[in-house]
N, CA, C, O and CB atoms as a CASP TS submission, in Angstrom:
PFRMAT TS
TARGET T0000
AUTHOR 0000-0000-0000
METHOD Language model
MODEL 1
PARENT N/A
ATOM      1  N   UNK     1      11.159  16.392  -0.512  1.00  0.00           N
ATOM      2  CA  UNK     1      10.138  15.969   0.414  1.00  0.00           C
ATOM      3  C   UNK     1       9.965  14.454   0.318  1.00  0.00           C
ATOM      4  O   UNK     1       9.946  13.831  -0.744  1.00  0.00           O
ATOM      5  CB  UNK     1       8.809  16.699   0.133  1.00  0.00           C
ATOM      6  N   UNK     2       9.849  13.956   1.474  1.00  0.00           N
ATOM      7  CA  UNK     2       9.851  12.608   1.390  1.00  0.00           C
ATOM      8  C   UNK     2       8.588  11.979   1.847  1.00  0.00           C
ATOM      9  O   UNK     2       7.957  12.247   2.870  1.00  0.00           O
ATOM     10  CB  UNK     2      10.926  12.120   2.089  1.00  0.00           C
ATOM     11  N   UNK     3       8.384  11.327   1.165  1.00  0.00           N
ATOM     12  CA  UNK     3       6.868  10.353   0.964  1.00  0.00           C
ATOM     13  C   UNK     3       6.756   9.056   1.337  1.00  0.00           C
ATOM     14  O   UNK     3       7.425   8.189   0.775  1.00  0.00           O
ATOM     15  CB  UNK     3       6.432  10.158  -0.435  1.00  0.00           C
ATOM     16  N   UNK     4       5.742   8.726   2.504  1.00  0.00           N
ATOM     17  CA  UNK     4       5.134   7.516   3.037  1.00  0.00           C
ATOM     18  C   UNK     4       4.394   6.858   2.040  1.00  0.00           C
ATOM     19  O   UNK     4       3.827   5.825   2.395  1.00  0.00           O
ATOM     20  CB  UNK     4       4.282   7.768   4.168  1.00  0.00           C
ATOM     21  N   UNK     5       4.278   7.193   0.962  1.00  0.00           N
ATOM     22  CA  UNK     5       3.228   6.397  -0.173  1.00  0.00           C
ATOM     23  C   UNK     5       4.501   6.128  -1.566  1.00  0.00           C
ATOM     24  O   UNK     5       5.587   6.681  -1.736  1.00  0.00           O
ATOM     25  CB  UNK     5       1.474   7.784  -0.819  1.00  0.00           C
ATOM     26  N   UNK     6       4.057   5.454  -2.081  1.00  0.00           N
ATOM     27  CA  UNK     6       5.059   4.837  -3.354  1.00  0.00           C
ATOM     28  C   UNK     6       3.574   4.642  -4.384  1.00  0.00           C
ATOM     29  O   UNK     6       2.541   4.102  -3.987  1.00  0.00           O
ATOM     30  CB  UNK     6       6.207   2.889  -2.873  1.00  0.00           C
ATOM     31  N   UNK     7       3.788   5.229  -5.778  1.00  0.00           N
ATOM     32  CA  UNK     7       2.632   4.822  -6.571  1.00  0.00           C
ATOM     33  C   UNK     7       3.388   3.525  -7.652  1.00  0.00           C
ATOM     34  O   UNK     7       4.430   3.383  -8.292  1.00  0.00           O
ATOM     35  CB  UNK     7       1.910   6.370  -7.490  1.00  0.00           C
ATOM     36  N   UNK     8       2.417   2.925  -7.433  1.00  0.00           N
ATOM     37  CA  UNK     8       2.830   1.324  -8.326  1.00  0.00           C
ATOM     38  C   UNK     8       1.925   1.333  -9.506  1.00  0.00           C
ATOM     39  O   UNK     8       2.293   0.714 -10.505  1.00  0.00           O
ATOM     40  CB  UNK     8       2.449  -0.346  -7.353  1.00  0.00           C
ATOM     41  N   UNK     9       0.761   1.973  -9.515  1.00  0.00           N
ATOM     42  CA  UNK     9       0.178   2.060 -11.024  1.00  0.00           C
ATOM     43  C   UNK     9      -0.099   3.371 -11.621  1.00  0.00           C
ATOM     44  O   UNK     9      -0.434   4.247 -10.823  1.00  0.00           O
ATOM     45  CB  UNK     9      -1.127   1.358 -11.127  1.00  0.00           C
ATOM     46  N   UNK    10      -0.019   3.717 -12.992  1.00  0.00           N
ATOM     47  CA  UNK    10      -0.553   4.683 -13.274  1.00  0.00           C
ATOM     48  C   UNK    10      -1.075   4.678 -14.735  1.00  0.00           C
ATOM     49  O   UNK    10      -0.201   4.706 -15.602  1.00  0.00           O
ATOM     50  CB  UNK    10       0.249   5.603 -12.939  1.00  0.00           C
ATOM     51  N   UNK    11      -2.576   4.640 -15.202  1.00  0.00           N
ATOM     52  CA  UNK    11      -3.110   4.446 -16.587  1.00  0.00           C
ATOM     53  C   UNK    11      -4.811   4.048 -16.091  1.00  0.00           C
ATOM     54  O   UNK    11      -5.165   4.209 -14.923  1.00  0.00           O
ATOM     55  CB  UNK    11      -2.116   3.025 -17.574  1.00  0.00           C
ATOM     56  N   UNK    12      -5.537   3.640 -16.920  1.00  0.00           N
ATOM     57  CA  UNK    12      -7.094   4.347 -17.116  1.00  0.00           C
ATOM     58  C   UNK    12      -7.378   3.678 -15.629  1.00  0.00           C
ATOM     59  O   UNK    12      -6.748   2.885 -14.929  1.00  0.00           O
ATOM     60  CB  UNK    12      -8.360   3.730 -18.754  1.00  0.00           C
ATOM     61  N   UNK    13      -8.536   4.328 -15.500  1.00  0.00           N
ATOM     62  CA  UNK    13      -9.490   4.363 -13.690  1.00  0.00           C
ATOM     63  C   UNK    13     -10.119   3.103 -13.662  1.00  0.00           C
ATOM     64  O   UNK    13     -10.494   2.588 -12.608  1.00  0.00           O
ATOM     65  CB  UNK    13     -11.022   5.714 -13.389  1.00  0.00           C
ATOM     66  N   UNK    14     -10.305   2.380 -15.197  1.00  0.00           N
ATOM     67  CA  UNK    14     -11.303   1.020 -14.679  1.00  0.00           C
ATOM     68  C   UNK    14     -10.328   0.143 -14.096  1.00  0.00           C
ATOM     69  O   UNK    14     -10.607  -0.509 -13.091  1.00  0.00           O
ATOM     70  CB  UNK    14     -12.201   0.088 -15.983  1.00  0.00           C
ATOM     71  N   UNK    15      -8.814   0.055 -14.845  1.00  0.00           N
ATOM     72  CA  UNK    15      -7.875  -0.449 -13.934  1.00  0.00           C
ATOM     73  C   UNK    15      -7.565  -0.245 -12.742  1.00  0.00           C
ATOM     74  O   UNK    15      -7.397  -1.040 -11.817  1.00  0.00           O
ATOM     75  CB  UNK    15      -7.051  -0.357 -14.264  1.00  0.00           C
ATOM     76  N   UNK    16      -7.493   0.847 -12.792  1.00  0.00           N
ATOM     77  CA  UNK    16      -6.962   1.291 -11.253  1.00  0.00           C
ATOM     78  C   UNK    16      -7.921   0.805 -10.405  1.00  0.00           C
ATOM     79  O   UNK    16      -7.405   0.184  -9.475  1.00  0.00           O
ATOM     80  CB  UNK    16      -6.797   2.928 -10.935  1.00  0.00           C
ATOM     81  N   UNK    17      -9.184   0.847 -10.360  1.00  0.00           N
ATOM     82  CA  UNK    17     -10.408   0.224  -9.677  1.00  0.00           C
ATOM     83  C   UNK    17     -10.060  -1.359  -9.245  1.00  0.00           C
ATOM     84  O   UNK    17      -9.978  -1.914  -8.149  1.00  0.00           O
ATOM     85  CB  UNK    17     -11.764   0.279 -10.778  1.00  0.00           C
ATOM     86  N   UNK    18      -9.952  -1.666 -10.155  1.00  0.00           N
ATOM     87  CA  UNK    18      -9.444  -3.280 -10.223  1.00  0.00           C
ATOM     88  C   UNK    18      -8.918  -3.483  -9.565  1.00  0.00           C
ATOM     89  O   UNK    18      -9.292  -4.273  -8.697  1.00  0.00           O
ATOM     90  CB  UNK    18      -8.812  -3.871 -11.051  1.00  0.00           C
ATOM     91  N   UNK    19      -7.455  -2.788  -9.537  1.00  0.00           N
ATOM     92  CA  UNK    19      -5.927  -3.080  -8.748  1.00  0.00           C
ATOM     93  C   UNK    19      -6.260  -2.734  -7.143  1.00  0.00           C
ATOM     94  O   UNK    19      -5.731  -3.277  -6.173  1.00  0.00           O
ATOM     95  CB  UNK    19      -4.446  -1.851  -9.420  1.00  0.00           C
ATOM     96  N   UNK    20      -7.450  -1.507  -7.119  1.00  0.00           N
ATOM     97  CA  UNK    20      -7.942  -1.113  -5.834  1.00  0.00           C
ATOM     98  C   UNK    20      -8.805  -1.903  -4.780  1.00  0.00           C
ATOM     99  O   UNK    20      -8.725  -1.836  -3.553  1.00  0.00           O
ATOM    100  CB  UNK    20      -8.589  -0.119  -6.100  1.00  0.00           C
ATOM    101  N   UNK    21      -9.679  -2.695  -5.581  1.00  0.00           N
ATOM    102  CA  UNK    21     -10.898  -4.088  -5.039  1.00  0.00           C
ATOM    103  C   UNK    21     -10.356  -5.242  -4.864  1.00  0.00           C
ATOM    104  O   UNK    21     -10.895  -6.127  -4.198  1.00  0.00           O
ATOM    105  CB  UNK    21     -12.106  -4.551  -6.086  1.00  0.00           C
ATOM    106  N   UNK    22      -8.782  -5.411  -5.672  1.00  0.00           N
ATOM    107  CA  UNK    22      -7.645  -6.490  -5.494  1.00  0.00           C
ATOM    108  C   UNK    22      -7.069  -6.203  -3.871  1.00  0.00           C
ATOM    109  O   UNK    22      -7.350  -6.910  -2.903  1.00  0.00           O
ATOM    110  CB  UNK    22      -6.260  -6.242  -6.823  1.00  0.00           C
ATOM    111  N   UNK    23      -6.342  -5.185  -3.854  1.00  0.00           N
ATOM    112  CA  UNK    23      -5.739  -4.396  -2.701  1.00  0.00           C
ATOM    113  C   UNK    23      -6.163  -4.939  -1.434  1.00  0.00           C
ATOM    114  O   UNK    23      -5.580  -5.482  -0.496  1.00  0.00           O
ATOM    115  CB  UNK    23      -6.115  -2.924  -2.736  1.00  0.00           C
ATOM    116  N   UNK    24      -7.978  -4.463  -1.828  1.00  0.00           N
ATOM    117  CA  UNK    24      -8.581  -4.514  -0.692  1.00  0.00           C
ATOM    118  C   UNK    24      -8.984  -5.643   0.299  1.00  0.00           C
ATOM    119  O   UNK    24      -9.060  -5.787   1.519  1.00  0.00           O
ATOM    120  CB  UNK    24      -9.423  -4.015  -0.967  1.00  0.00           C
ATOM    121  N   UNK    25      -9.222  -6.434  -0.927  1.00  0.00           N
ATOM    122  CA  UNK    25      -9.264  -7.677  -0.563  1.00  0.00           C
ATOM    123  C   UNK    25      -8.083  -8.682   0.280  1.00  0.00           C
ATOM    124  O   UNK    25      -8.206  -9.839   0.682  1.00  0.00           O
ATOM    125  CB  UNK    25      -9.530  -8.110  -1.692  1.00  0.00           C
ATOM    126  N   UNK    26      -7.143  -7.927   0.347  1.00  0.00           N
ATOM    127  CA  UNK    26      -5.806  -8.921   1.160  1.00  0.00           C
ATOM    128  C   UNK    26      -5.668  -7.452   2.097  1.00  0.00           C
ATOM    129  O   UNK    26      -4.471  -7.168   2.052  1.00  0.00           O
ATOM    130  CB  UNK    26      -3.882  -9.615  -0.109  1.00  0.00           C
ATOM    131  N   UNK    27      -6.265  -6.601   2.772  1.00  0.00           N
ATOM    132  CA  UNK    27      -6.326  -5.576   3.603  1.00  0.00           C
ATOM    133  C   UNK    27      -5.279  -4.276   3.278  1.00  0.00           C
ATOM    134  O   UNK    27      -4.742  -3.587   4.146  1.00  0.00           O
ATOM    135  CB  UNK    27      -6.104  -6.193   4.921  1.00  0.00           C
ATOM    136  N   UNK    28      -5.132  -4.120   1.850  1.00  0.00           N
ATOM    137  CA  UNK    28      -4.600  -2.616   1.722  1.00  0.00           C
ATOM    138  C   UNK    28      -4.951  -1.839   1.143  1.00  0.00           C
ATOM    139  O   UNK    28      -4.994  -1.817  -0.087  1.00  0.00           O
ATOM    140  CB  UNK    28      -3.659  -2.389   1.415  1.00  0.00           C
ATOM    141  N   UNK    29      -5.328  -0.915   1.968  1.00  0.00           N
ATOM    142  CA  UNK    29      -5.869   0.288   1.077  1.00  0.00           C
ATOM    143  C   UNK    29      -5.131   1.309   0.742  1.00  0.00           C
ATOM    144  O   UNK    29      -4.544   2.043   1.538  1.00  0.00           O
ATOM    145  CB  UNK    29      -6.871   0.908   1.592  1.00  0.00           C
ATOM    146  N   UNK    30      -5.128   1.428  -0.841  1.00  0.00           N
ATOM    147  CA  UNK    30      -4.606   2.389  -1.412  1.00  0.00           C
ATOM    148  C   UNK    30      -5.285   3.660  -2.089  1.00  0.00           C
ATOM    149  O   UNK    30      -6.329   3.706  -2.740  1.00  0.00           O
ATOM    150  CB  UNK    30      -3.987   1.815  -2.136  1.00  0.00           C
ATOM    151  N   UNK    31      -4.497   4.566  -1.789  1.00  0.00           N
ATOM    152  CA  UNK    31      -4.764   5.637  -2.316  1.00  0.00           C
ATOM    153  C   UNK    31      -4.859   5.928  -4.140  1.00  0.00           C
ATOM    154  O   UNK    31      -3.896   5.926  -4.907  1.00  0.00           O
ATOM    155  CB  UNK    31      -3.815   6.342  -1.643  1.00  0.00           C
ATOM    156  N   UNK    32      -5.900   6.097  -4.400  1.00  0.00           N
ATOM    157  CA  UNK    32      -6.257   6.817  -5.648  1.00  0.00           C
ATOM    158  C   UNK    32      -6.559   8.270  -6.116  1.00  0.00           C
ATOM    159  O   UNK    32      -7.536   8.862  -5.657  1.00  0.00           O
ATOM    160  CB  UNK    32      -7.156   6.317  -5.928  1.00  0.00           C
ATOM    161  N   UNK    33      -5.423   9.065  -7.363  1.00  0.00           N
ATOM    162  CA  UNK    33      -5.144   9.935  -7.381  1.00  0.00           C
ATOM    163  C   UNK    33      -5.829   9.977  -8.751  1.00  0.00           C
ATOM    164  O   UNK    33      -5.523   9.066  -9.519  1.00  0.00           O
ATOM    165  CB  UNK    33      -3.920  10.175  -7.006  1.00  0.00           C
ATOM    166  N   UNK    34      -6.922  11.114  -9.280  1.00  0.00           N
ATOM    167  CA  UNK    34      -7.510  10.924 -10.217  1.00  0.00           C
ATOM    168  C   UNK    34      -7.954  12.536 -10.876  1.00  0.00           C
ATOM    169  O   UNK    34      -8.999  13.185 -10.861  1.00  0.00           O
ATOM    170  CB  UNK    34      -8.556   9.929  -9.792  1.00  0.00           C
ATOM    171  N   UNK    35      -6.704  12.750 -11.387  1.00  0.00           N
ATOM    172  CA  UNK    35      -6.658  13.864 -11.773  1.00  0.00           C
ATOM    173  C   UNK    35      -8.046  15.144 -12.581  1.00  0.00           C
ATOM    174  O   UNK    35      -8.384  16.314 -12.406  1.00  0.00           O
ATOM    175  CB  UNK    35      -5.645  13.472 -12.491  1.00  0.00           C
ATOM    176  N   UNK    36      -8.383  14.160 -13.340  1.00  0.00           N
ATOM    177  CA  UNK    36      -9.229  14.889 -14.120  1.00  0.00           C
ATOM    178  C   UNK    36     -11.010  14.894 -13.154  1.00  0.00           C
ATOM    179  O   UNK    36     -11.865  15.777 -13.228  1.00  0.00           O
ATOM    180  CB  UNK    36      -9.159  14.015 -15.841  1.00  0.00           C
ATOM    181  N   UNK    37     -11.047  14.084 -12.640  1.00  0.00           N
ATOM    182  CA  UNK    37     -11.999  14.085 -11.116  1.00  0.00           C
ATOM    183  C   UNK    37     -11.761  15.150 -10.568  1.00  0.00           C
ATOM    184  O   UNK    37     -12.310  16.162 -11.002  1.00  0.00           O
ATOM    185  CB  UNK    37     -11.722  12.994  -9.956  1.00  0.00           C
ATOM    186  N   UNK    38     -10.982  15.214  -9.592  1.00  0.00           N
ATOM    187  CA  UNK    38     -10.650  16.462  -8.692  1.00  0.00           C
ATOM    188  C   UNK    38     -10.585  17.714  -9.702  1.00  0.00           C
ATOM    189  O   UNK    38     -11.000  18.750  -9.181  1.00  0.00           O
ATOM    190  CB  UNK    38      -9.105  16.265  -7.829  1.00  0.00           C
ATOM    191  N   UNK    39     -10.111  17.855 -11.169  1.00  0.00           N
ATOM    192  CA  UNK    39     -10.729  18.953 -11.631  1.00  0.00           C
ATOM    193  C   UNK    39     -12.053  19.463 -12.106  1.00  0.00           C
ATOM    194  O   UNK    39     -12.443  20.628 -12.192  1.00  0.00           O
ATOM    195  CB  UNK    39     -10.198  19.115 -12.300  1.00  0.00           C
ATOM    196  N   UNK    40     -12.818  18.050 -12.472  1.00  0.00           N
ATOM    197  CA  UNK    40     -13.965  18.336 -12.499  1.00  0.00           C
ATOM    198  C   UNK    40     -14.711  18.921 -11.704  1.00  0.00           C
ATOM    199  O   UNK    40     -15.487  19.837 -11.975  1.00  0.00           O
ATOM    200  CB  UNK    40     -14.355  17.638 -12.678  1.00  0.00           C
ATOM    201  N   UNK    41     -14.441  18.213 -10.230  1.00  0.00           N
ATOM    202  CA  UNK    41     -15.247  18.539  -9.308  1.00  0.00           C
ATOM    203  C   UNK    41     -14.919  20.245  -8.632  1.00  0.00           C
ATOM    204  O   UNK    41     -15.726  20.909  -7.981  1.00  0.00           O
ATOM    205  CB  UNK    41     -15.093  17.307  -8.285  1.00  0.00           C
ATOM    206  N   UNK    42     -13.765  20.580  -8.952  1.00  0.00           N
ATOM    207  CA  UNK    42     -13.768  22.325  -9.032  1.00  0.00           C
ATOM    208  C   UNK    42     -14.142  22.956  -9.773  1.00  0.00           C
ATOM    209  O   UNK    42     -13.995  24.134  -9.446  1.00  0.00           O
ATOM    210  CB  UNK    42     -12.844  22.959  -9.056  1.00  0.00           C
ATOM    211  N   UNK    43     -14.881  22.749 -11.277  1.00  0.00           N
ATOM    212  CA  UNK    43     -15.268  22.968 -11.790  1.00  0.00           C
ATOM    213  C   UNK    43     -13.962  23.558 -13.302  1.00  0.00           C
ATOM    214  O   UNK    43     -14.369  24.302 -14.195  1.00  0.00           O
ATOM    215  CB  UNK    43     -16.175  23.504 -10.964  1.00  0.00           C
ATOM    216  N   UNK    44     -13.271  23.314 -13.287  1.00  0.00           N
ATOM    217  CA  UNK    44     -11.915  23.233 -14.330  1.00  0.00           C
ATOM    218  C   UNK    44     -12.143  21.566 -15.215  1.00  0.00           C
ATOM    219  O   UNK    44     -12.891  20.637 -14.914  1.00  0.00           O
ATOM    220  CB  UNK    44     -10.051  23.250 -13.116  1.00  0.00           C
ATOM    221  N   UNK    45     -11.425  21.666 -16.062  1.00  0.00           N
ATOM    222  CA  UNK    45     -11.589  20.465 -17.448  1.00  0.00           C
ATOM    223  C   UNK    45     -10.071  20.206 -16.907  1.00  0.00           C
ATOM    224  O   UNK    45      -9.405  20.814 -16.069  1.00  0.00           O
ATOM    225  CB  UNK    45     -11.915  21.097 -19.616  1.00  0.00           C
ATOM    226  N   UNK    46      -9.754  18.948 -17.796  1.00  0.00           N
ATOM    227  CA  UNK    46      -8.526  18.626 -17.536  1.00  0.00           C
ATOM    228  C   UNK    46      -8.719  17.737 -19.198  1.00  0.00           C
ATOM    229  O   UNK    46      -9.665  17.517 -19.955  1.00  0.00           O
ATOM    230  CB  UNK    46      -8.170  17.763 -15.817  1.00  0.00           C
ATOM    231  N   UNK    47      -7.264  17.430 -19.186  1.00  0.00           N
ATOM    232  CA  UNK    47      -6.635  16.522 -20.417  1.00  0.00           C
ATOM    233  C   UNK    47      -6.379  15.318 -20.193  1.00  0.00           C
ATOM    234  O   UNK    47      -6.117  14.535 -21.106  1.00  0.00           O
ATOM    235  CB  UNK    47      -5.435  16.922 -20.931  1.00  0.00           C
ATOM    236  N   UNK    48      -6.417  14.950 -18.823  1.00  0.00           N
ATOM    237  CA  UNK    48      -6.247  13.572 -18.662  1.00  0.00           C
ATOM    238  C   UNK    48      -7.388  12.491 -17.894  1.00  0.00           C
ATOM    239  O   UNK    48      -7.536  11.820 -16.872  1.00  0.00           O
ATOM    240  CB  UNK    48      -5.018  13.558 -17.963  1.00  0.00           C
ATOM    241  N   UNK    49      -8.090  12.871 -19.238  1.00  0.00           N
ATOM    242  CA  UNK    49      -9.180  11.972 -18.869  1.00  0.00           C
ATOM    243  C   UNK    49      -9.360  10.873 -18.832  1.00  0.00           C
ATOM    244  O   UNK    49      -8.934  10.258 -19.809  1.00  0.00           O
ATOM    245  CB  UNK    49      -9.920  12.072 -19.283  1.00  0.00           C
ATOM    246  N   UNK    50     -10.059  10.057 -17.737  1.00  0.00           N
ATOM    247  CA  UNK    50     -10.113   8.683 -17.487  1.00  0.00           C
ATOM    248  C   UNK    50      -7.991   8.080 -16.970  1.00  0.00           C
ATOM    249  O   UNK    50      -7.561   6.934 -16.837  1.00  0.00           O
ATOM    250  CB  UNK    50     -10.966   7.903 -19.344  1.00  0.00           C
ATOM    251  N   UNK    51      -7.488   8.967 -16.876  1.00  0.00           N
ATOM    252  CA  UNK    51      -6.546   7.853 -16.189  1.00  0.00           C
ATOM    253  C   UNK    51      -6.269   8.391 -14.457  1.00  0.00           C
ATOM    254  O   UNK    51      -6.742   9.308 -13.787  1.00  0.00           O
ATOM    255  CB  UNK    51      -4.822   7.769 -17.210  1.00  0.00           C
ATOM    256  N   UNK    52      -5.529   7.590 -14.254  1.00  0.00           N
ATOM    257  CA  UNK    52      -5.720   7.562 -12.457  1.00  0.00           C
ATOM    258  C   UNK    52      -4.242   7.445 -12.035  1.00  0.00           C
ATOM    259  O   UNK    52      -3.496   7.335 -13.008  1.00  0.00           O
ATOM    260  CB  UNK    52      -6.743   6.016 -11.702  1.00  0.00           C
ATOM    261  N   UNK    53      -3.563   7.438 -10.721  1.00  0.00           N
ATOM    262  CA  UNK    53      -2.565   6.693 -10.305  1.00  0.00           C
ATOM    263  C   UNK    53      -3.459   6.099  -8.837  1.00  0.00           C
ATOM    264  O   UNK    53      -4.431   6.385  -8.138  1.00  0.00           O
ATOM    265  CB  UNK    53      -1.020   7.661 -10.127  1.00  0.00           C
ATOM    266  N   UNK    54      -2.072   4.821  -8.997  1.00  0.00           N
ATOM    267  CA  UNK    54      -2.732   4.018  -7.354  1.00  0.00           C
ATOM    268  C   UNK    54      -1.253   4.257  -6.555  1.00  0.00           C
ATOM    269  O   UNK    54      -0.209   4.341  -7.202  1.00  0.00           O
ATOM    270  CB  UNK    54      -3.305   1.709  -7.452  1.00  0.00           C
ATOM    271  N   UNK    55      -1.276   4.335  -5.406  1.00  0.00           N
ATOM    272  CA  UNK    55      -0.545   4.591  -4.148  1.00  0.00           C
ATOM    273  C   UNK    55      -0.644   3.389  -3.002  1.00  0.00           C
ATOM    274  O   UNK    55      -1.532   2.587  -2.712  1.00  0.00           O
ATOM    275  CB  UNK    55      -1.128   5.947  -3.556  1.00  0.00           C
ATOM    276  N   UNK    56       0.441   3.599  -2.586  1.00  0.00           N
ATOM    277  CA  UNK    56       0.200   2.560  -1.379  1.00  0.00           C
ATOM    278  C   UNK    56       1.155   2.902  -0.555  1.00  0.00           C
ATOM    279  O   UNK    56       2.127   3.517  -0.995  1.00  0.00           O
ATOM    280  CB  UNK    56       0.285   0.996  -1.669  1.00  0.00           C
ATOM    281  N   UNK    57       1.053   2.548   0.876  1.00  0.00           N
ATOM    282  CA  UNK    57       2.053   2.632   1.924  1.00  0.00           C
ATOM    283  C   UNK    57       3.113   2.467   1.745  1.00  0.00           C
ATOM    284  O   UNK    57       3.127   1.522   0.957  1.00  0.00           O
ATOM    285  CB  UNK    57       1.957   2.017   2.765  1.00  0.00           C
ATOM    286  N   UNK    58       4.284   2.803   1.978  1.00  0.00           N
ATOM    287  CA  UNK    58       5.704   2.160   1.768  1.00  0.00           C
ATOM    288  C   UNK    58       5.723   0.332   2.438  1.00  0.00           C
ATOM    289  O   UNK    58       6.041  -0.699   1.844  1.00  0.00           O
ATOM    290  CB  UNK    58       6.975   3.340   2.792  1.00  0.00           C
ATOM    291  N   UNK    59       5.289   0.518   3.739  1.00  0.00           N
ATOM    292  CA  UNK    59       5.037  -0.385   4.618  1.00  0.00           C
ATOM    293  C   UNK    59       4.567  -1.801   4.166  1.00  0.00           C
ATOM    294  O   UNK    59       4.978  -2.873   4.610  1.00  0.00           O
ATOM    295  CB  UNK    59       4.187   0.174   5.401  1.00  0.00           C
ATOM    296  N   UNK    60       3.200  -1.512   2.762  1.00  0.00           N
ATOM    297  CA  UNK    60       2.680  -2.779   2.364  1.00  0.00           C
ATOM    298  C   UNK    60       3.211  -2.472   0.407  1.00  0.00           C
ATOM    299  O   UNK    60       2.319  -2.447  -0.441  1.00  0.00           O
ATOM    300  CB  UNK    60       0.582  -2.950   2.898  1.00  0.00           C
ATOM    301  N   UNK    61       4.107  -2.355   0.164  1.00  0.00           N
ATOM    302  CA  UNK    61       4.836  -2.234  -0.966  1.00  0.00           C
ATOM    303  C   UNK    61       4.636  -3.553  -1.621  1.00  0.00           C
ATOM    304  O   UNK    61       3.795  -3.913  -2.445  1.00  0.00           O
ATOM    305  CB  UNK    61       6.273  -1.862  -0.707  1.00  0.00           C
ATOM    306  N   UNK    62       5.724  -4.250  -0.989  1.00  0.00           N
ATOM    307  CA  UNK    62       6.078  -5.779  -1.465  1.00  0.00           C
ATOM    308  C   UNK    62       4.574  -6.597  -1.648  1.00  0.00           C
ATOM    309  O   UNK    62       4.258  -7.105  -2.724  1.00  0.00           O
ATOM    310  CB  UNK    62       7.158  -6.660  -0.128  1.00  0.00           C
ATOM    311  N   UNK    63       3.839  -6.637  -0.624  1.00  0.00           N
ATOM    312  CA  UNK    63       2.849  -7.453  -0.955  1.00  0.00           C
ATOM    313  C   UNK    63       2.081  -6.367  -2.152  1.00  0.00           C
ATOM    314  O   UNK    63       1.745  -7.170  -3.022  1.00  0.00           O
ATOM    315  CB  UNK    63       1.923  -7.961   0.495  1.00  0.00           C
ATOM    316  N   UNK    64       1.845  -5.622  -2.409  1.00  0.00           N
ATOM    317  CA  UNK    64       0.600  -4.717  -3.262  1.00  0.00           C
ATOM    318  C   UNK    64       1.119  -5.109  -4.630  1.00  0.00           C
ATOM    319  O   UNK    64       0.344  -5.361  -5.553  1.00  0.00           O
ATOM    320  CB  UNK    64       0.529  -2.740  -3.018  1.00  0.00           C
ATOM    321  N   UNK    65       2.878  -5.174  -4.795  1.00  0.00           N
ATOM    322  CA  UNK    65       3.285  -5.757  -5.909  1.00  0.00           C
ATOM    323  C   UNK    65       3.525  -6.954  -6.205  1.00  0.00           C
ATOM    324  O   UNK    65       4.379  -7.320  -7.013  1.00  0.00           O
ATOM    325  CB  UNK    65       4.064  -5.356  -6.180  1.00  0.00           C
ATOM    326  N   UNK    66       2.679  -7.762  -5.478  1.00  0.00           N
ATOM    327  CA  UNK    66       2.503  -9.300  -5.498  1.00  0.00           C
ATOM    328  C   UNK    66       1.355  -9.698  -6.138  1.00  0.00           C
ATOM    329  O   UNK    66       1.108 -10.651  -6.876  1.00  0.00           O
ATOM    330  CB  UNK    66       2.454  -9.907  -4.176  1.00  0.00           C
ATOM    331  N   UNK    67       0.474  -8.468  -5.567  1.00  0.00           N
ATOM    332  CA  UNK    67      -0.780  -8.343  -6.155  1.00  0.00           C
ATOM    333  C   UNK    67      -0.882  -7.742  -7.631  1.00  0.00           C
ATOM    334  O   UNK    67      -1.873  -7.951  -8.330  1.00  0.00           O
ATOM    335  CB  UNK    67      -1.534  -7.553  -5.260  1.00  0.00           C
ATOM    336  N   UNK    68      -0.077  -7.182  -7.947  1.00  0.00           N
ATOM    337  CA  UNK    68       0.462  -6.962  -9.217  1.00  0.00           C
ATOM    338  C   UNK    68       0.694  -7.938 -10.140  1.00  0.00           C
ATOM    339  O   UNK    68      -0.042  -8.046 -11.121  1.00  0.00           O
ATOM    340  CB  UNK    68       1.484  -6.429  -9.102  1.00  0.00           C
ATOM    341  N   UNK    69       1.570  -8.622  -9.964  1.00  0.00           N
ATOM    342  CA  UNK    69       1.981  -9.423 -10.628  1.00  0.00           C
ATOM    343  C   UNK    69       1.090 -10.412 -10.971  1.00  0.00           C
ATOM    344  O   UNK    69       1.188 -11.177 -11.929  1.00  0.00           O
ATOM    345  CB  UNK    69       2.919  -9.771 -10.167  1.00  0.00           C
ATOM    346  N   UNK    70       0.413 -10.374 -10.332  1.00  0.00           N
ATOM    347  CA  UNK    70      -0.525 -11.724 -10.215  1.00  0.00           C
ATOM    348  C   UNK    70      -1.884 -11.909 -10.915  1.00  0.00           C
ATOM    349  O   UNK    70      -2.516 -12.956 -10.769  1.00  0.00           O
ATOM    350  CB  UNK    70      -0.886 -11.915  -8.803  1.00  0.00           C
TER
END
C-alpha cells in the first residue's frame, strides 16, 4: 500500500510538538501519530508512553526536513 505521508520523526511528544509548531509556522501541517493517546482514549494502556511519530505530505518533504535540520 502506498502512502501520501512519509514520517520524518519518531521519539517523545514534547518533541514532536516542537517539530509540529516549527512545521506550522512555514505552512505545513503534519500529521501526529500518538500511540499510547489513541489507546488511552479507548480505554486500553499501552507501552509506549509519551512517544509520538510526525508525518508529513510527500509533497512538502524537502522543506519539513529543512526544518529539521535546522
Amino acid at each position: 500500500m502506498d502512502s501520501n505521508y512519509t514520517r520524518i520523526f519518531i521519539g517523545n511528544i514534547a518533541e514532536a510538538q516542537s517539530i509540529v509548531s516549527r512545521l506550522k509556522d512555514i505552512g505545513i501541517i503534519a500529521v501526529v501519530k500518538d500511540e499510547a493517546e489513541s489507546a488511552r482514549l479507548a480505554g486500553f494502556g499501552s507501552s509506549m508512553l509519551g512517544e509520538a511519530e510526525v508525518f508529513v505530505h510527500n509533497d512538502e518533504l524537502e522543506q519539513a526536513e529543512k526544518v529539521l535540520d535546522s
